[in-house]
PDB file of N, CA, C and O in Angstrom, chain B, residues numbered from 101:
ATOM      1  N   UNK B 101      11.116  14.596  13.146  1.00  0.00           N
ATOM      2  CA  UNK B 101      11.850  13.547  12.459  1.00  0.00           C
ATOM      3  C   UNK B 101      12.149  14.018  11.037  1.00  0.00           C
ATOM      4  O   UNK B 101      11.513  14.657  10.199  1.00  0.00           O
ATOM      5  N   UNK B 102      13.248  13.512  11.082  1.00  0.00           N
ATOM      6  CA  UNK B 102      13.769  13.711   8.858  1.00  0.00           C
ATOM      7  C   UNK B 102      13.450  12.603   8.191  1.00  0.00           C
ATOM      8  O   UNK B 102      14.195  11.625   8.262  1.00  0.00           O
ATOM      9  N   UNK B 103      12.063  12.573   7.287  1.00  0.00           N
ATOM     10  CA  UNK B 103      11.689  11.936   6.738  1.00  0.00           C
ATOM     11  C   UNK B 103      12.414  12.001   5.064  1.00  0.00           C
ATOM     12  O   UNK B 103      12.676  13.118   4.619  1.00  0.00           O
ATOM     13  N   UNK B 104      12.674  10.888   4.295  1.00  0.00           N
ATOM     14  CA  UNK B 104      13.544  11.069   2.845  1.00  0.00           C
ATOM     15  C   UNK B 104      12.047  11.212   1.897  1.00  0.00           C
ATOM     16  O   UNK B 104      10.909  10.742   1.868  1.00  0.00           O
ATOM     17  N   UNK B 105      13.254  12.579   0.885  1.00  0.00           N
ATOM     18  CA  UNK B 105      11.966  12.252   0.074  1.00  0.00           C
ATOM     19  C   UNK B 105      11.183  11.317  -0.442  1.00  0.00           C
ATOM     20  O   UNK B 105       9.980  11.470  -0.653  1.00  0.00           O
ATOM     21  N   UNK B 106      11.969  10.084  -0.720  1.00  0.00           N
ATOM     22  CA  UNK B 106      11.589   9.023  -1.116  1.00  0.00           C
ATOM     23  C   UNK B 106      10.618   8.335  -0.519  1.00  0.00           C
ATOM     24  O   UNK B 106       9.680   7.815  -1.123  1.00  0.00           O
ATOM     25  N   UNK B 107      10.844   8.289   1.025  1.00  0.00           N
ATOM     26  CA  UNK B 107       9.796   7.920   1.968  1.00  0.00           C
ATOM     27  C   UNK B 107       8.309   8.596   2.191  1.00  0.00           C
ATOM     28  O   UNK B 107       7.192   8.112   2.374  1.00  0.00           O
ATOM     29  N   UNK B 108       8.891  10.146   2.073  1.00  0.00           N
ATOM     30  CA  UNK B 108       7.336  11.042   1.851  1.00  0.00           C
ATOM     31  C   UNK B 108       6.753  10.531   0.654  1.00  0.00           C
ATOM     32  O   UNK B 108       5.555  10.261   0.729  1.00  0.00           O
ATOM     33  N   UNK B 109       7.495  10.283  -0.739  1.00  0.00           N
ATOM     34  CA  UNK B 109       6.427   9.823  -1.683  1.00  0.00           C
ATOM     35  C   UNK B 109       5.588   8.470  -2.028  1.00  0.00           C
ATOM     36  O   UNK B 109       4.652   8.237  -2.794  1.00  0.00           O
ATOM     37  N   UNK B 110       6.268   7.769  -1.212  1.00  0.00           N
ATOM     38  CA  UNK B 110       5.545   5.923  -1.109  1.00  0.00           C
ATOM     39  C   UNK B 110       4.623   6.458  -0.383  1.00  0.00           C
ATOM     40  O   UNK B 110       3.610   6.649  -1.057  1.00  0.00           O
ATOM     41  N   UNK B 111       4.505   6.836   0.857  1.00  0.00           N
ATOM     42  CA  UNK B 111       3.164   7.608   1.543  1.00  0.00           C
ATOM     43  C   UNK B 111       2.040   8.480   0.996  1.00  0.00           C
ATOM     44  O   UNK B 111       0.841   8.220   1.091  1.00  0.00           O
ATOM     45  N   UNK B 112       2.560   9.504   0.437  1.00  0.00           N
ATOM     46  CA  UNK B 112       1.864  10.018  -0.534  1.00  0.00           C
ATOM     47  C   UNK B 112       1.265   9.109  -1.852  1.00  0.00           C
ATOM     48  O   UNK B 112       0.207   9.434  -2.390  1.00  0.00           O
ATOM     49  N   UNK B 113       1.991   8.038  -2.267  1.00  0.00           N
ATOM     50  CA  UNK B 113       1.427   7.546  -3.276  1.00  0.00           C
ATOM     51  C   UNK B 113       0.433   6.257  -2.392  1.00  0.00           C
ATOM     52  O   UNK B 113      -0.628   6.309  -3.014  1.00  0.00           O
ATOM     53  N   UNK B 114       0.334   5.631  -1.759  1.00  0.00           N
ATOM     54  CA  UNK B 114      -0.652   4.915  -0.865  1.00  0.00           C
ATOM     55  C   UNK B 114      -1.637   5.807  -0.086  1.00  0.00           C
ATOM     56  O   UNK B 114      -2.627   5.426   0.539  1.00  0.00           O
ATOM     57  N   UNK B 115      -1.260   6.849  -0.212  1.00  0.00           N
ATOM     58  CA  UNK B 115      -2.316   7.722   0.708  1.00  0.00           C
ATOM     59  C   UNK B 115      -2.350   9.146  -0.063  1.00  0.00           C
ATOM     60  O   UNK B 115      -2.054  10.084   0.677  1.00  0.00           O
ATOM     61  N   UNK B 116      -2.727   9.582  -1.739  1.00  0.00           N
ATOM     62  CA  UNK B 116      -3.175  10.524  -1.804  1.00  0.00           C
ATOM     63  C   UNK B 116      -4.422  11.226  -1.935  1.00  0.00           C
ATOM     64  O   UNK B 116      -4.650  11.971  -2.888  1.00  0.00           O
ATOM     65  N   UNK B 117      -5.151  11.031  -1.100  1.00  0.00           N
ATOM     66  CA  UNK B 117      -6.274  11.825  -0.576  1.00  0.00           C
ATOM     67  C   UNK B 117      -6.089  12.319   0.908  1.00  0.00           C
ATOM     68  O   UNK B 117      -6.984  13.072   1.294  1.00  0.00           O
ATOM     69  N   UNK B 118      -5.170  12.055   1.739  1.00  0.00           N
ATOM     70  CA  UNK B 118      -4.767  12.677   2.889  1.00  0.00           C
ATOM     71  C   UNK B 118      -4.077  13.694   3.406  1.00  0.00           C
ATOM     72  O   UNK B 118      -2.886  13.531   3.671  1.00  0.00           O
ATOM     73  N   UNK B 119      -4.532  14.569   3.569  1.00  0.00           N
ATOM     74  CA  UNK B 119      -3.483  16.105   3.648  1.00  0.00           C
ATOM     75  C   UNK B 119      -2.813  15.935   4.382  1.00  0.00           C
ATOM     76  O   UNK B 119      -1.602  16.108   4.245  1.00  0.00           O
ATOM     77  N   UNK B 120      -3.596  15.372   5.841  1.00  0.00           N
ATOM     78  CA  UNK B 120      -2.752  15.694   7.306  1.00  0.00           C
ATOM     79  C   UNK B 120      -1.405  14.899   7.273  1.00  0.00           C
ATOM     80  O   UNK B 120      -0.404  15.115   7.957  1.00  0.00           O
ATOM     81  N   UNK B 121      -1.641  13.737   6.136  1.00  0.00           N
ATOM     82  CA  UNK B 121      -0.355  12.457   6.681  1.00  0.00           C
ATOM     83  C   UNK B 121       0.894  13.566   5.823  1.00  0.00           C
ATOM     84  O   UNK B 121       2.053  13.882   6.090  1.00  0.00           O
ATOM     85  N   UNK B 122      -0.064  13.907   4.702  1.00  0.00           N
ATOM     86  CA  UNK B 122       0.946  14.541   3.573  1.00  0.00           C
ATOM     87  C   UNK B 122       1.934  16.101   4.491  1.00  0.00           C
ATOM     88  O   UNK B 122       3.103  16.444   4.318  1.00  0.00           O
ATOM     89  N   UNK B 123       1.189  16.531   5.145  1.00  0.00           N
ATOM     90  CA  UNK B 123       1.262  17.708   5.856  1.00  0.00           C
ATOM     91  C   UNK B 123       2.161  17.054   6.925  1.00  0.00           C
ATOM     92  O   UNK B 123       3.180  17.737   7.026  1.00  0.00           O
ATOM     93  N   UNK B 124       2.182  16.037   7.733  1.00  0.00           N
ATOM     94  CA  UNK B 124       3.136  15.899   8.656  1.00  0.00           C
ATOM     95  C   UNK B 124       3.944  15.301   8.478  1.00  0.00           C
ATOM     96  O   UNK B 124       4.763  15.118   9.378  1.00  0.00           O
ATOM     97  N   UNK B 125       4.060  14.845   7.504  1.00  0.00           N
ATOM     98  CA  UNK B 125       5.626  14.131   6.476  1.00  0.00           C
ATOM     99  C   UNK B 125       6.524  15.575   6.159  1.00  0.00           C
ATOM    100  O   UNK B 125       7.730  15.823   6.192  1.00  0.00           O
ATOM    101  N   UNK B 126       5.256  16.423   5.823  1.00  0.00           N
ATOM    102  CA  UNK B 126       6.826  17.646   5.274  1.00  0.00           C
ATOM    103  C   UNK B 126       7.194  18.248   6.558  1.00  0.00           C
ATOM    104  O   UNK B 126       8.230  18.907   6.479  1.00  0.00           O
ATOM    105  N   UNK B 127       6.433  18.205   8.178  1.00  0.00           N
ATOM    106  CA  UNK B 127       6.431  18.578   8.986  1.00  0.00           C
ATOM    107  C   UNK B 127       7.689  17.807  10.000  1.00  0.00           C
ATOM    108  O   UNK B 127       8.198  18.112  11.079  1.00  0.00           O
ATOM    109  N   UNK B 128       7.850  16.810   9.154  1.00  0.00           N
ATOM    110  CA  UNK B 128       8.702  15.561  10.506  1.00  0.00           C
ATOM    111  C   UNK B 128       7.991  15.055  11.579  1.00  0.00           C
ATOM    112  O   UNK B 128       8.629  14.439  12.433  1.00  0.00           O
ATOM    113  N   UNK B 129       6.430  15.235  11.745  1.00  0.00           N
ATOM    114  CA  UNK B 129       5.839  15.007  12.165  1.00  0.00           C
ATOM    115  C   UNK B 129       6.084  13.222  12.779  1.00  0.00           C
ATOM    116  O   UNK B 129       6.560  12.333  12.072  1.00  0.00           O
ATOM    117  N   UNK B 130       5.597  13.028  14.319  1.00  0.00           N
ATOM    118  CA  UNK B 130       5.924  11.532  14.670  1.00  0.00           C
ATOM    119  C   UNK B 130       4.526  11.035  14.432  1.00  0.00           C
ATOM    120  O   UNK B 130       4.141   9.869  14.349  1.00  0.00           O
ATOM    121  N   UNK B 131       3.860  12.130  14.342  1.00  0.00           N
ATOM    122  CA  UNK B 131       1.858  11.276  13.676  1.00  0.00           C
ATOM    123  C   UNK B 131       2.094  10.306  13.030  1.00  0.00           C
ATOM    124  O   UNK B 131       1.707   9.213  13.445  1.00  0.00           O
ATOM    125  N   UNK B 132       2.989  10.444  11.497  1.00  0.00           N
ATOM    126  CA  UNK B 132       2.997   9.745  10.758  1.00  0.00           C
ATOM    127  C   UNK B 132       2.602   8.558  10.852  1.00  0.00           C
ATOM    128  O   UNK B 132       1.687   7.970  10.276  1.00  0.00           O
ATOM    129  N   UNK B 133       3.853   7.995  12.141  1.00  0.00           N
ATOM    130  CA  UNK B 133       3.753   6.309  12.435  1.00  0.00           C
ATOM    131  C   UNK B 133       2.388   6.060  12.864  1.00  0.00           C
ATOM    132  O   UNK B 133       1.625   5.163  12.506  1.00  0.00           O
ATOM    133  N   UNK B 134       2.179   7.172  13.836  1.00  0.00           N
ATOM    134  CA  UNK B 134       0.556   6.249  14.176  1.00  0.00           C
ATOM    135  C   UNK B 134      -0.686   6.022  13.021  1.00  0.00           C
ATOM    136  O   UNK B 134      -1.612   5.225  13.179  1.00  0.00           O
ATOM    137  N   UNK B 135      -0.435   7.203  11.409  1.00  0.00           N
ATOM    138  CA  UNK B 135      -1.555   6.865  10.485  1.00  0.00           C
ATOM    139  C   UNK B 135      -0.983   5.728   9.790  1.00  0.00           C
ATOM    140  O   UNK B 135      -1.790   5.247   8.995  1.00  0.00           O
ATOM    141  N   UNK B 136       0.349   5.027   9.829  1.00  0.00           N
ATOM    142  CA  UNK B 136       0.618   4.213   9.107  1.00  0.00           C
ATOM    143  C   UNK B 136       0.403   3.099  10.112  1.00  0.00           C
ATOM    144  O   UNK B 136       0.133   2.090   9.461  1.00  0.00           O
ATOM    145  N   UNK B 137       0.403   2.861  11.272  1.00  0.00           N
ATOM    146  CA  UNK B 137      -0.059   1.922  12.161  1.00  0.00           C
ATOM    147  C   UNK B 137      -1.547   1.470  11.871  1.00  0.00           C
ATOM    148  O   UNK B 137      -1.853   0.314  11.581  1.00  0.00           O
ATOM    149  N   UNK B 138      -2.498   2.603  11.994  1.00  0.00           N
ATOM    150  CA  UNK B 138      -3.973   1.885  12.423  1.00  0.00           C
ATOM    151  C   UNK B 138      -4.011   1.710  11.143  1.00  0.00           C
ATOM    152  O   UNK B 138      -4.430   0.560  11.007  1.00  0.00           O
ATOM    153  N   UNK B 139      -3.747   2.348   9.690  1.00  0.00           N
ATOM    154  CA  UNK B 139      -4.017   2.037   8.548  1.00  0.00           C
ATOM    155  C   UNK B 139      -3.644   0.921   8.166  1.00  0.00           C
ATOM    156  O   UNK B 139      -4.546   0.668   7.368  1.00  0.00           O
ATOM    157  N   UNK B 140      -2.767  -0.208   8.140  1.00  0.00           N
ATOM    158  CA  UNK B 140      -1.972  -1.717   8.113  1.00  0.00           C
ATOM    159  C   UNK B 140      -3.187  -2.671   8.754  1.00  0.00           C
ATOM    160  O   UNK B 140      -3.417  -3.860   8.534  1.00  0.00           O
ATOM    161  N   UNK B 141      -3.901  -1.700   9.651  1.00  0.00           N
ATOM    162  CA  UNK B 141      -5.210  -3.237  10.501  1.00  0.00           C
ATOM    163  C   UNK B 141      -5.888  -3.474   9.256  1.00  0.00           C
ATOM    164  O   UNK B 141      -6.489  -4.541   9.381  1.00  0.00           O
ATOM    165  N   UNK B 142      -6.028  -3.112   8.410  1.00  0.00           N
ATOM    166  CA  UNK B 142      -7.049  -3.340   7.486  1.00  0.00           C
ATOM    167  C   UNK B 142      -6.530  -4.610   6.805  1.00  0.00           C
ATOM    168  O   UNK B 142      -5.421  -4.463   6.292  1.00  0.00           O
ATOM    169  N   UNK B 143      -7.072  -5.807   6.686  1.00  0.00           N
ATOM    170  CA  UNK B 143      -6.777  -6.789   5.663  1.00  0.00           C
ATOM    171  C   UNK B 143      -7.878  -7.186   4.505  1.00  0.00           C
ATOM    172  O   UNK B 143      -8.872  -6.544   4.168  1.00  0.00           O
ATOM    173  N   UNK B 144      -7.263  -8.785   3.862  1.00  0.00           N
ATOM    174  CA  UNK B 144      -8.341  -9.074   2.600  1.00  0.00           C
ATOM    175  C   UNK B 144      -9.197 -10.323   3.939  1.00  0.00           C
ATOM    176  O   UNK B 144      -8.874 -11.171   4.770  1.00  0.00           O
ATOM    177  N   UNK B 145     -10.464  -9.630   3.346  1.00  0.00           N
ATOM    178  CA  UNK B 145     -11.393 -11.125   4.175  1.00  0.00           C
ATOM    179  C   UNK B 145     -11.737 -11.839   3.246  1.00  0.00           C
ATOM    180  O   UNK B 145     -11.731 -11.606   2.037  1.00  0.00           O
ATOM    181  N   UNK B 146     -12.184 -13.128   4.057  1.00  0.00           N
ATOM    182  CA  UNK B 146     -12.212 -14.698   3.362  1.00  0.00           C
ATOM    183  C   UNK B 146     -13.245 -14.440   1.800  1.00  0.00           C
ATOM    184  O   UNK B 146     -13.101 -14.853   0.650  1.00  0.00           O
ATOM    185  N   UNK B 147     -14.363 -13.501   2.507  1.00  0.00           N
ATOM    186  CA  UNK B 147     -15.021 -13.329   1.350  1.00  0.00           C
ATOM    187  C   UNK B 147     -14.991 -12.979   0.042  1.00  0.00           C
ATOM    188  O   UNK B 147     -15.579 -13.535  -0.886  1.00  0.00           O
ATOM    189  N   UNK B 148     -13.975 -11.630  -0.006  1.00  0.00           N
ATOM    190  CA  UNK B 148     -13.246 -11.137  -0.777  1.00  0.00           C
ATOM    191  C   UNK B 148     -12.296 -11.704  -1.915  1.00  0.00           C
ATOM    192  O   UNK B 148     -12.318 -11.637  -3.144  1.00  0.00           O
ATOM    193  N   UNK B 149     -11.393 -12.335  -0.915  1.00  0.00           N
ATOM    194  CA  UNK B 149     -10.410 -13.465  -1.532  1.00  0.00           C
ATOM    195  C   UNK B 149     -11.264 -14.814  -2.331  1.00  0.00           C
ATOM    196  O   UNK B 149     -10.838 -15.442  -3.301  1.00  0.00           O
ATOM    197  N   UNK B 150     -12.342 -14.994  -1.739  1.00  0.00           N
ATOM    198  CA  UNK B 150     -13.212 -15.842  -2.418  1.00  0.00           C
ATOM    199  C   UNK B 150     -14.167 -15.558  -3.618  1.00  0.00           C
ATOM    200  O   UNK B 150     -14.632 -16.401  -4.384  1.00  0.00           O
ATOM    201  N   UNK B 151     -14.399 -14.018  -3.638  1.00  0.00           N
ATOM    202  CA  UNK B 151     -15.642 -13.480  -4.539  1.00  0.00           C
ATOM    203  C   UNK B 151     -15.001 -13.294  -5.302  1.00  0.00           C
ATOM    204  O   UNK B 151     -15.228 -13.855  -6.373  1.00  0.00           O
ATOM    205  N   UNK B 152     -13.649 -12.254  -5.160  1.00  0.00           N
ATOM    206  CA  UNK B 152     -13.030 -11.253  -6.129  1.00  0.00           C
ATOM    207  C   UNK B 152     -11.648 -11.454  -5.768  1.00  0.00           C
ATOM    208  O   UNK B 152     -11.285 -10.840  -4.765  1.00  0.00           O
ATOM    209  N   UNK B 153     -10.716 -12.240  -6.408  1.00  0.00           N
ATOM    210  CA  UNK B 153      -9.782 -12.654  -6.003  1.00  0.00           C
ATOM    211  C   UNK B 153      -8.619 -11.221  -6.351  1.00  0.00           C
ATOM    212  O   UNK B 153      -7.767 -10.679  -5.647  1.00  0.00           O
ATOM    213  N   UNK B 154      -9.059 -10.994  -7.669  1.00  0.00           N
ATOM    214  CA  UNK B 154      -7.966 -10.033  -7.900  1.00  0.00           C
ATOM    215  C   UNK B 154      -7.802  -8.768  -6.760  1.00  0.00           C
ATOM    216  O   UNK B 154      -6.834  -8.273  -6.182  1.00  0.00           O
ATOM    217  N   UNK B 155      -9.486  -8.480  -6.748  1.00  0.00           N
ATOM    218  CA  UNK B 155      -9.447  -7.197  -5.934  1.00  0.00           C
ATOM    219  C   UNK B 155      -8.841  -7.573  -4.571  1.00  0.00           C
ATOM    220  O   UNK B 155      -8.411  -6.715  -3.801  1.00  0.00           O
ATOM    221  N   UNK B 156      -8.822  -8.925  -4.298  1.00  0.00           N
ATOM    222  CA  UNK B 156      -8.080  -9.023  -2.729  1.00  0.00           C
ATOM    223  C   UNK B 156      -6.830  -9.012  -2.793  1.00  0.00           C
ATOM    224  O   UNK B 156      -6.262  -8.513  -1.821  1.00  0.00           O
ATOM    225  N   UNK B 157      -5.769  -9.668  -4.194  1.00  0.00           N
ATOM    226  CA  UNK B 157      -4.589  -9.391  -4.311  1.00  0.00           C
ATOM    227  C   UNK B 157      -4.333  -7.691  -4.174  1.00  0.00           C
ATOM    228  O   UNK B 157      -3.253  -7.341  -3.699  1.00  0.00           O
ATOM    229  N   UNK B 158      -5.153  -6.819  -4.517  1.00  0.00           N
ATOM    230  CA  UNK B 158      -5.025  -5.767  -4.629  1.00  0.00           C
ATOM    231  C   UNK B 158      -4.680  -4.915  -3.289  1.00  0.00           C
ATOM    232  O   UNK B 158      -3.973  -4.023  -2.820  1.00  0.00           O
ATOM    233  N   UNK B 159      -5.407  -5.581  -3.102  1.00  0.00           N
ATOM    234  CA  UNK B 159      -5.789  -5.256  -1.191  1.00  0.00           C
ATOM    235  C   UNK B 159      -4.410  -5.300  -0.442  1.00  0.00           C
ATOM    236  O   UNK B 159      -3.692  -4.373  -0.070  1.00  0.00           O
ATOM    237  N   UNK B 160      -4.197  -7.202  -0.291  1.00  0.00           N
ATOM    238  CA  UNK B 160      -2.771  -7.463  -0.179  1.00  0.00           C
ATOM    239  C   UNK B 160      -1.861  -6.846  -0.270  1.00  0.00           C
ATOM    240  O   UNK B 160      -1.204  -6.524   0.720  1.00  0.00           O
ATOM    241  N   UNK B 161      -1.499  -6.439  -1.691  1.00  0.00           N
ATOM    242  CA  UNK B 161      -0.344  -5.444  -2.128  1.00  0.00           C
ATOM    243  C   UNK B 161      -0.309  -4.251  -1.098  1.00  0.00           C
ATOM    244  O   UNK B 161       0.667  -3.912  -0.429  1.00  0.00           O
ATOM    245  N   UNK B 162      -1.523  -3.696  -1.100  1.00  0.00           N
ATOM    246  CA  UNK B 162      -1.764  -2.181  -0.400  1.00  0.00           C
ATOM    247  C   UNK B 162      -1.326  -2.714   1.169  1.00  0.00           C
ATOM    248  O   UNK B 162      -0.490  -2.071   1.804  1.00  0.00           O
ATOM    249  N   UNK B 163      -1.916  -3.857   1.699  1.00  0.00           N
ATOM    250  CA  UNK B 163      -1.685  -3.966   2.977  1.00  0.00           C
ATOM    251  C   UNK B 163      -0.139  -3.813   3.328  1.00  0.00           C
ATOM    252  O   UNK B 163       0.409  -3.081   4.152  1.00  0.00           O
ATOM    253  N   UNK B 164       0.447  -4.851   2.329  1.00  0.00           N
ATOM    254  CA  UNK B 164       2.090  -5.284   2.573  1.00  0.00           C
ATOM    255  C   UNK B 164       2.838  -4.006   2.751  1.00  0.00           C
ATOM    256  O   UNK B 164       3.607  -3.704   3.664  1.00  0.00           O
ATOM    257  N   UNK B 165       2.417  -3.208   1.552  1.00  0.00           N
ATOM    258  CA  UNK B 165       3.433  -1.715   1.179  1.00  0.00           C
ATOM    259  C   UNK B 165       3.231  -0.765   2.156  1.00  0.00           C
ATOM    260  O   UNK B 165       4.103   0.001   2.565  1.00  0.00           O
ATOM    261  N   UNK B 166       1.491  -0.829   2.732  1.00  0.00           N
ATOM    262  CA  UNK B 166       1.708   0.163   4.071  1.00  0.00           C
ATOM    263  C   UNK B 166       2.529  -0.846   5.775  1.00  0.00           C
ATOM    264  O   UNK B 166       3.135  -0.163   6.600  1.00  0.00           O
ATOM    265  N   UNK B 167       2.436  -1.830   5.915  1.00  0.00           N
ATOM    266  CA  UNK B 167       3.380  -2.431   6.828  1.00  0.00           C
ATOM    267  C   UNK B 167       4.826  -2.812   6.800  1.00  0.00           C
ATOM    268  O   UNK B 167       5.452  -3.323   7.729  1.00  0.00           O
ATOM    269  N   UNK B 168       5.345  -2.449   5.427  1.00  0.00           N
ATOM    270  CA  UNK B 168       6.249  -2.404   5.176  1.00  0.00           C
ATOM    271  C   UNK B 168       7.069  -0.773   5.392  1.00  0.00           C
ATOM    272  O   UNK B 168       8.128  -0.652   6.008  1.00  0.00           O
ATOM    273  N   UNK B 169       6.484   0.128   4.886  1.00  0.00           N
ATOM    274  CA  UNK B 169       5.978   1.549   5.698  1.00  0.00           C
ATOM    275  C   UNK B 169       6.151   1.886   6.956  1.00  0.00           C
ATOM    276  O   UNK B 169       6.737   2.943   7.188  1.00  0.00           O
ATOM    277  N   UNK B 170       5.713   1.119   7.966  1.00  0.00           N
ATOM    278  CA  UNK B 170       5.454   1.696   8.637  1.00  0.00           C
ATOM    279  C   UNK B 170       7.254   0.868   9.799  1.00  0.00           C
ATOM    280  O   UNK B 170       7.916   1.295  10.746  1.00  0.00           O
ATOM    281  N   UNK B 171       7.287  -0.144   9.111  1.00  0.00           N
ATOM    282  CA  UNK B 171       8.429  -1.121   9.635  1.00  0.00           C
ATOM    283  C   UNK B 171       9.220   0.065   9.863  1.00  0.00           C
ATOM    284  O   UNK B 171       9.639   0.515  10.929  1.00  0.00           O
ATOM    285  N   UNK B 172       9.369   0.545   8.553  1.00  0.00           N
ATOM    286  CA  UNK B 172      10.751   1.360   7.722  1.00  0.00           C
ATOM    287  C   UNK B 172      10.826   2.898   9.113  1.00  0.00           C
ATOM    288  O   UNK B 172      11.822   3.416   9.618  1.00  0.00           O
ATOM    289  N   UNK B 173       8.923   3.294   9.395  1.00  0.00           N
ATOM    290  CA  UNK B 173       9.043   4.608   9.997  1.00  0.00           C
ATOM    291  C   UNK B 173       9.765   4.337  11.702  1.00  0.00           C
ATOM    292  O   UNK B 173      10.364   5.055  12.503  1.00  0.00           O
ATOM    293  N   UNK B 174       9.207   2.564  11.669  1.00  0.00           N
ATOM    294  CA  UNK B 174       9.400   2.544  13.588  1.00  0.00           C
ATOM    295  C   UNK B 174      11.276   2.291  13.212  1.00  0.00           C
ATOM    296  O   UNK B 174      11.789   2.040  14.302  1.00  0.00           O
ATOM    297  N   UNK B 175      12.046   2.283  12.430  1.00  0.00           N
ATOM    298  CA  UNK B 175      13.774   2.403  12.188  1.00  0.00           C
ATOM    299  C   UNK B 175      13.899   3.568  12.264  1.00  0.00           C
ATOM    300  O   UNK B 175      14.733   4.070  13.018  1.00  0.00           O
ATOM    301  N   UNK B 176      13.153   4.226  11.552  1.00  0.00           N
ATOM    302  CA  UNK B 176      13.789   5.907  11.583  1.00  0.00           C
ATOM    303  C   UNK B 176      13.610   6.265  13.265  1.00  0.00           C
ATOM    304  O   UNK B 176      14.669   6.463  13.862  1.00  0.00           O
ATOM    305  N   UNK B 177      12.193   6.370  14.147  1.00  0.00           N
ATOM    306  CA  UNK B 177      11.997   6.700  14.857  1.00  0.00           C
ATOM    307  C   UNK B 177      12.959   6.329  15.920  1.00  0.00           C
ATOM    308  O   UNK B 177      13.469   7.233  16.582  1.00  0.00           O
ATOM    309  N   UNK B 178      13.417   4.439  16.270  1.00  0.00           N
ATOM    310  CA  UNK B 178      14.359   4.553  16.624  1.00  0.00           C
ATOM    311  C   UNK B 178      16.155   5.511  16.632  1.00  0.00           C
ATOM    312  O   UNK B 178      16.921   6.249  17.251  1.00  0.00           O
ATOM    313  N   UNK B 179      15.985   4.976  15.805  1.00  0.00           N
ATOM    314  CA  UNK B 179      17.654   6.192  15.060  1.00  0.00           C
ATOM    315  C   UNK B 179      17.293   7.478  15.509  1.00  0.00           C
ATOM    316  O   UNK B 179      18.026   8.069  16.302  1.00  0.00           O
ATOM    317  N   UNK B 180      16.021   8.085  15.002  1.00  0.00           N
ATOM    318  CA  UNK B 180      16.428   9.554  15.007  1.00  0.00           C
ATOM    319  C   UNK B 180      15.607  10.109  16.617  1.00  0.00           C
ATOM    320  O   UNK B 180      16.056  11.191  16.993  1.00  0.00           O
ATOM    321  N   UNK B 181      14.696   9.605  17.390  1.00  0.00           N
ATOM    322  CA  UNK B 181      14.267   9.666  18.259  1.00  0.00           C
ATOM    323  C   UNK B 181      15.018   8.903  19.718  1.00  0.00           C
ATOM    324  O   UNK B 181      15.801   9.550  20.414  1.00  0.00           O
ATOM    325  N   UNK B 182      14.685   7.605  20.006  1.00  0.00           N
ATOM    326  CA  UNK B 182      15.120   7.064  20.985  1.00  0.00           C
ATOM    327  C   UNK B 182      16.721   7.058  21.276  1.00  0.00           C
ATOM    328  O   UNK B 182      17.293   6.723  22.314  1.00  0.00           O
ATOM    329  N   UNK B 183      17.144   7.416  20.343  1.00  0.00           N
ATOM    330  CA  UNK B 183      18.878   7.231  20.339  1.00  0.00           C
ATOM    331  C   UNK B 183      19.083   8.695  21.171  1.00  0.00           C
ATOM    332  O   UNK B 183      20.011   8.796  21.974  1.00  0.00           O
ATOM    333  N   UNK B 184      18.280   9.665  20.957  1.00  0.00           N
ATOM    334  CA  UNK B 184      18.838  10.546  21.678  1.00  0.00           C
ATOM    335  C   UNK B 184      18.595  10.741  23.256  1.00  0.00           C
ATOM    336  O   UNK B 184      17.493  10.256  23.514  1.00  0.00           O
ATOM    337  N   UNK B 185      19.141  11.214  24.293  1.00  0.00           N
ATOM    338  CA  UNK B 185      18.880  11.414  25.194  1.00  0.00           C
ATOM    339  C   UNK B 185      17.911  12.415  25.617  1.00  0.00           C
ATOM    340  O   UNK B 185      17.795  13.541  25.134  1.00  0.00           O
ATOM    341  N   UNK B 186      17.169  11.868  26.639  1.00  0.00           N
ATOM    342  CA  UNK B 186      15.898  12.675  27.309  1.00  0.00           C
ATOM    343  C   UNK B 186      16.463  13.807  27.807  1.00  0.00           C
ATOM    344  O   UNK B 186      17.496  13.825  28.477  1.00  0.00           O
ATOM    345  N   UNK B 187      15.406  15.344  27.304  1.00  0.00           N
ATOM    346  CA  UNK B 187      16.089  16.396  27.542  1.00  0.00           C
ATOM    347  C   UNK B 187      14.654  16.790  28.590  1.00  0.00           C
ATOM    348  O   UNK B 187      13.648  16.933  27.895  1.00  0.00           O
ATOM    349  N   UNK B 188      14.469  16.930  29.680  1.00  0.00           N
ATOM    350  CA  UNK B 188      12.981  17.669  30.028  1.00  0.00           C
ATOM    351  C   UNK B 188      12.999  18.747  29.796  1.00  0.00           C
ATOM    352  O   UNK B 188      13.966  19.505  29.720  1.00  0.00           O
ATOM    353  N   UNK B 189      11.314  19.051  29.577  1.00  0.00           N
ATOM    354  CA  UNK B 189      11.326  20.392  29.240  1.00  0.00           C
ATOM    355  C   UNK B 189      11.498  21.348  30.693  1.00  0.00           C
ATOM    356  O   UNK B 189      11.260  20.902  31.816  1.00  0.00           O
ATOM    357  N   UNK B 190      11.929  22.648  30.423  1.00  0.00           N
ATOM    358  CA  UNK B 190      12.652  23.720  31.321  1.00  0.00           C
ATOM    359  C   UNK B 190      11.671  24.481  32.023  1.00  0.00           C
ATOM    360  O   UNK B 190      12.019  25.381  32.788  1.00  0.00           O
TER     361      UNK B 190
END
């Protein structure tokens, strides 16, 4: 997949401690979607939002921007994947 630079760096900036995501973004890698998938399960719990409100807005933010992420990767994947026709391998 052709990922925009722009798109490699929202990833990179929500996720820089990760090589592999960073590594298969410059790769076109289709991993991507799946680290931006299981990474989005994560939410703010009741407790959180109740103890430490800010740190759960914080949370929030992070949650929204990686499911928003990942919205953006399952468009590309359509467009640049499913649109094309199945070639088997030879």
């Amino acid at each position: 997949m052709k990922y925009s630079e722009d798109f490699k760096q929202r990833c990179r900036d929500l996720f820089p401690m990760w090589p592999d995501l960073s590594r298969d973004l410059d790769s076109g890698s289709v991993m991507v979607g799946t680290y931006l998938e299981e990474s989005r399960a994560y939410g703010v719990s009741e407790k959180l939002a109740r103890e430490r409100p800010d740190d759960a807005r914080i949370v929030a933010e992070r949650s929204l921007a990686i499911s928003e992420l990942y919205d953006e990767w399952v468009a590309l994947y359509q467009d640049q994947v499913l649109s094309k026709p199945f070639v088997p391998p030879s």
